[in-house]
C-alpha positions in Angstrom: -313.4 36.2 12.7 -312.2 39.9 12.5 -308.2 39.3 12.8 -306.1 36.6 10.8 -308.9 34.4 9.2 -307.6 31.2 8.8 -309.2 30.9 5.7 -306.7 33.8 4.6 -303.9 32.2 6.1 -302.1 31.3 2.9 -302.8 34.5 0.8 -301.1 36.4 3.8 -298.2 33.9 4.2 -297.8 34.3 0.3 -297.7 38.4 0.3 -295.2 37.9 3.1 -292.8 35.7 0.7 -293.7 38.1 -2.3 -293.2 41.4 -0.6 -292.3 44.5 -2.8 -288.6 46.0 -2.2 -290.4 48.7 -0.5 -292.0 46.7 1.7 -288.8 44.6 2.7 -287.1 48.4 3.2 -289.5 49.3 5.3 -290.0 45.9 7.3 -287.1 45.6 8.5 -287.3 49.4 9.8 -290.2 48.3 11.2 -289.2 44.8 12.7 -288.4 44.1 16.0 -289.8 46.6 18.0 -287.0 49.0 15.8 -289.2 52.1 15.6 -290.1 53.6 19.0 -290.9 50.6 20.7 -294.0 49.3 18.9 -294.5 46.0 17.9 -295.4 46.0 14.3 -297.2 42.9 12.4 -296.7 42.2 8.3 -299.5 41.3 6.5 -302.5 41.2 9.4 -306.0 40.2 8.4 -308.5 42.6 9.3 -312.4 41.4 8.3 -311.8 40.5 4.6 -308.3 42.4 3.9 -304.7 42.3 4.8 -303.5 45.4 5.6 -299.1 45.8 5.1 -298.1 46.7 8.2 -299.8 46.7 11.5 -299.2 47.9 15.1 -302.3 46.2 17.5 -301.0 48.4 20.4 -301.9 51.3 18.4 -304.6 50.3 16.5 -302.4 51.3 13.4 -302.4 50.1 10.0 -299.3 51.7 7.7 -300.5 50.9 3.6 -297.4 50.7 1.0 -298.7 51.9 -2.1 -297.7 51.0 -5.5 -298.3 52.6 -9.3 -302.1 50.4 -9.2 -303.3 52.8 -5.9 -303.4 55.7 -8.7 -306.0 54.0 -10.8 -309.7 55.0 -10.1 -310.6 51.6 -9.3 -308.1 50.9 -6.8 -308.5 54.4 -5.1 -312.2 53.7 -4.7 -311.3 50.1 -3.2 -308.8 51.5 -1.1 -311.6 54.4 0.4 -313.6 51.2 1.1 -310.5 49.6 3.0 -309.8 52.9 5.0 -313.9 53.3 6.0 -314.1 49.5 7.0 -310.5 50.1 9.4 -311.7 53.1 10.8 -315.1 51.8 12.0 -312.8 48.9 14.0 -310.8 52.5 14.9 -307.9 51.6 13.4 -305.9 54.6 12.4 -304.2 54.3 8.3 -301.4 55.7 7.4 -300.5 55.7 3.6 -297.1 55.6 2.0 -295.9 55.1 -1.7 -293.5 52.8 -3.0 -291.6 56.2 -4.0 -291.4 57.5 -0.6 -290.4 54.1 1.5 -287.4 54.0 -1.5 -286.3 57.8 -1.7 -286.4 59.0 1.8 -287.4 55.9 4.2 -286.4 58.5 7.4 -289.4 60.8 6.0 -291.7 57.5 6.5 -290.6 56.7 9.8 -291.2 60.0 11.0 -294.8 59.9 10.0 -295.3 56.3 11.1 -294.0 57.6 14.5 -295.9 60.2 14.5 -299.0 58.3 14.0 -298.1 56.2 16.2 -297.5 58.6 19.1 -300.9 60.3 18.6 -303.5 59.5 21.1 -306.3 56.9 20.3 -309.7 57.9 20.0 
């Protein structure tokens, strides 16, 4: 199964009630159809990883980035991430913890942008 394995059903209900306070800041932006229309998902499986925030309409998955996405490990895991999403063409936008907390309007912009851009 490609979308929300239940085998992953826990792990993504558990990063739901564990969410970062950038990732609460920017859910509820997000929430209820709040920016631009577009229904946005928290925590969506995709193949074997659950990407933050994703809009199905738009094939668009918005990562949240904290201090461990600067290590070389993680970077490399997270070019893996962004190869397997794009060849499902789904579109990733990147944001850090930093950003969603010092300028959230910034975010929302480029999530909207991103959003608005055609589909291949």
């Amino acid at each position: 199964m490609l979308y929300n394995d239940n085998h992953r059903k826990q792990w993504r209900r558990d990063l739901r009630n564990n969410a970062t306070e950038a990732e609460q800041r920017l859910w509820f932006a997000l929430r209820k159809r709040n920016l631009g229309g577009y229904k946005f998902r928290r925590q969506y499986g995709v193949g074997k990883y659950i990407i933050d925030f994703f809009c199905p309409e738009r094939r668009l998955a918005v990562e949240v980035d904290g201090g461990q996405h600067y290590e070389p490990i993680q970077q490399c895991c997270d070019e893996e991430r962004t190869t397997f999403l794009k060849t499902h063409d789904i579109r990733v936008v990147r944001v850090t913890n930093a950003e969603v907390m010092n300028d959230l309007s910034a975010v929302l912009e480029k999530i909207l942008e991103a959003a608005k851009s055609p589909l291949s």
